[in-house]
C-alpha positions as CSV (number, residue, x, y, z in Angstrom):
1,X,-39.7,-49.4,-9.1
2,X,-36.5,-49.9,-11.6
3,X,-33.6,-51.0,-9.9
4,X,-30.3,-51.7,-11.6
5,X,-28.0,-54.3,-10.4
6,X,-30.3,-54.2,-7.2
7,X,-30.1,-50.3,-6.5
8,X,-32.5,-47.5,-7.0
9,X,-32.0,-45.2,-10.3
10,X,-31.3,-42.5,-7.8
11,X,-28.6,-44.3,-5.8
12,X,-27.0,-46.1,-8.9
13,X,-23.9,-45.9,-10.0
14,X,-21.6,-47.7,-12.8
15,X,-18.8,-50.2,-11.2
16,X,-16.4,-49.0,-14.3
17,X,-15.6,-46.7,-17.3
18,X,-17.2,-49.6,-19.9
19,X,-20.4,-49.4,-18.1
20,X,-20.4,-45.9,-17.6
21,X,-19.8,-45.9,-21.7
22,X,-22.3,-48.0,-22.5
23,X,-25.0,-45.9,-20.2
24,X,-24.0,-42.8,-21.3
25,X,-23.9,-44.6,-25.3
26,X,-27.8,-46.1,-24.6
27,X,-29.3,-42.7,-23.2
28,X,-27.9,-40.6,-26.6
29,X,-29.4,-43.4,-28.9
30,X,-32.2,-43.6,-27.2
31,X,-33.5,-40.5,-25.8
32,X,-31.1,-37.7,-27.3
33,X,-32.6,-38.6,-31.5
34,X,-36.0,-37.6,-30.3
35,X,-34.6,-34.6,-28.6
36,X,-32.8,-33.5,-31.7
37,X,-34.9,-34.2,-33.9
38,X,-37.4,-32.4,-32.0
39,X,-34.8,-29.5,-31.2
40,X,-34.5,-29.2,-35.0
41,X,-38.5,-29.0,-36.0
42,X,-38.7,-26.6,-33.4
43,X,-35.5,-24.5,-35.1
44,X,-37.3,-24.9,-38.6
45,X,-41.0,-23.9,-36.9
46,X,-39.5,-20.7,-35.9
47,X,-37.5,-19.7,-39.2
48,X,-40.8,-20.1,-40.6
49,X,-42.6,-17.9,-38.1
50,X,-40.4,-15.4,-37.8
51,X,-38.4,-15.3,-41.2
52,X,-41.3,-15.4,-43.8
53,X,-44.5,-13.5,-44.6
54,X,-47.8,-14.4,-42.7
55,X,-48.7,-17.0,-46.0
56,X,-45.6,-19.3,-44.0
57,X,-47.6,-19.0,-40.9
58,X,-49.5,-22.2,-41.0
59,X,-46.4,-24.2,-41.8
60,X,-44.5,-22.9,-39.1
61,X,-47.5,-23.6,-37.1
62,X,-47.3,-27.5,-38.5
63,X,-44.1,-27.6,-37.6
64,X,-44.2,-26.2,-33.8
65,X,-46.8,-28.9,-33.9
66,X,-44.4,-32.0,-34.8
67,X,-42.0,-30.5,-32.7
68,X,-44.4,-30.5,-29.6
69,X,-45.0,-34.3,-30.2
70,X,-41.8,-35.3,-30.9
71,X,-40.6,-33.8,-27.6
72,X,-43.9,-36.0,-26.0
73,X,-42.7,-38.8,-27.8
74,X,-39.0,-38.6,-26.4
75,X,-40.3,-37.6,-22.5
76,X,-42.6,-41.3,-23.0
77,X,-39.4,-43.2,-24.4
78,X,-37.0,-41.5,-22.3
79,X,-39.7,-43.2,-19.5
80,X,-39.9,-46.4,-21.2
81,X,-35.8,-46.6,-21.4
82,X,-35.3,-46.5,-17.4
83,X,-37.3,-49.6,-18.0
84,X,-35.9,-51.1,-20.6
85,X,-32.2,-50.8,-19.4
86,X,-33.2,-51.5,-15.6
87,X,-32.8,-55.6,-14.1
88,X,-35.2,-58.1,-15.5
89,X,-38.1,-58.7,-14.1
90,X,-40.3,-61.9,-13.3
91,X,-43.0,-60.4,-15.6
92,X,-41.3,-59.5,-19.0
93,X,-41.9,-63.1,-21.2
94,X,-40.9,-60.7,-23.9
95,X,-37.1,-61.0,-23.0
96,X,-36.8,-64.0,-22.7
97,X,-37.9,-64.7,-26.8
98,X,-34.8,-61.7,-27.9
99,X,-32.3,-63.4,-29.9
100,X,-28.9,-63.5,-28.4
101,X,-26.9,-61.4,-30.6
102,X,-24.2,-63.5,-32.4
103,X,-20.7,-62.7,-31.3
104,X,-21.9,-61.2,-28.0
105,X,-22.7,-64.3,-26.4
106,X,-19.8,-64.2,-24.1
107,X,-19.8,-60.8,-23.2
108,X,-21.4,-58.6,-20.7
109,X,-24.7,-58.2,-20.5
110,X,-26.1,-54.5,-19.3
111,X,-29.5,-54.7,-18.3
112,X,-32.5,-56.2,-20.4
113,X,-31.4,-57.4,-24.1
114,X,-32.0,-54.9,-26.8
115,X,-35.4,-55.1,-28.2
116,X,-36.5,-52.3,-30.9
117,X,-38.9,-50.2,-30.2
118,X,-41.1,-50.8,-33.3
119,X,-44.4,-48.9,-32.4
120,X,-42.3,-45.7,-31.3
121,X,-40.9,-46.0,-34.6
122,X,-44.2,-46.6,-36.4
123,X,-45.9,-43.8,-34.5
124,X,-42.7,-41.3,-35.6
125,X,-43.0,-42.4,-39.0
126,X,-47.3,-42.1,-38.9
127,X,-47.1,-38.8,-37.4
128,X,-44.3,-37.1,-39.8
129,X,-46.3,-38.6,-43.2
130,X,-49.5,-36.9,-41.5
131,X,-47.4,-33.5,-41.2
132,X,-45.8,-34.2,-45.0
133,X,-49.6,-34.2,-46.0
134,X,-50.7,-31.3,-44.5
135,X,-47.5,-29.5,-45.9
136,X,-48.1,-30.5,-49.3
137,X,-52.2,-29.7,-48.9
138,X,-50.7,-25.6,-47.3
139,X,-48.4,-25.4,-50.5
140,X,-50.8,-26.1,-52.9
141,X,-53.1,-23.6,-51.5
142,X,-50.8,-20.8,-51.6
């Protein structure tokens, strides 16, 4: 169970605008660019489909594709955020190697320390070369 500050997500709520801010500033960084970005694939998947001849089909197909996983993608880091951003607990030896952030030593600390989330980033970046491939392998057989 996540808790933050000691309540449940459900029953949690911020003790002032700056937390509220920061929240609201952590969950459109963090879960809205996958959203969007999947959004947009989706928007380009059906120009393709419905715009162009039946020769487009296979890359609006590709693209309805990327767009399903990158919606995945942000459901599973949307997931890992309410953990990331909940108390720390006993078991996360991870955050306690983050470097403190110079300049924010003194200030206030809202939830766990920031710690990029390399293998989303890695599997994003995997999965759109893959798609980039198969694009480039569809336009040369046209």
């Amino acid at each position: 169970m996540h808790t933050y500050r000691g309540h449940r997500a459900d029953s949690f709520r911020p003790i002032d605008v700056l937390e509220l801010n920061e929240l609201r500033a952590r969950n459109r960084t963090f879960n809205g660019a996958y959203r969007r970005t999947a959004i947009a694939t989706l928007g380009y998947a059906l120009t393709a489909l419905r715009l162009f001849d039946s020769r487009f089909f296979r890359i609006g197909i590709l693209y309805l594709v990327l767009s399903i996983l990158l919606f995945a993608l942000g459901y599973i880091r949307a997931r890992q955020s309410r953990h990331d951003f909940s108390d720390r607990s006993k078991t996360s030896a991870l955050y306690d190697q983050a470097l403190p952030t110079v300049g924010q030593e003194d200030r206030r600390e809202y939830g766990r320390p920031f710690i990029t989330a390399g293998r989303d980033v890695v599997t994003v970046g995997a999965l759109v070369m893959i798609v980039e491939i198969l694009l480039f392998a569809f336009v040369l057989q046209m």
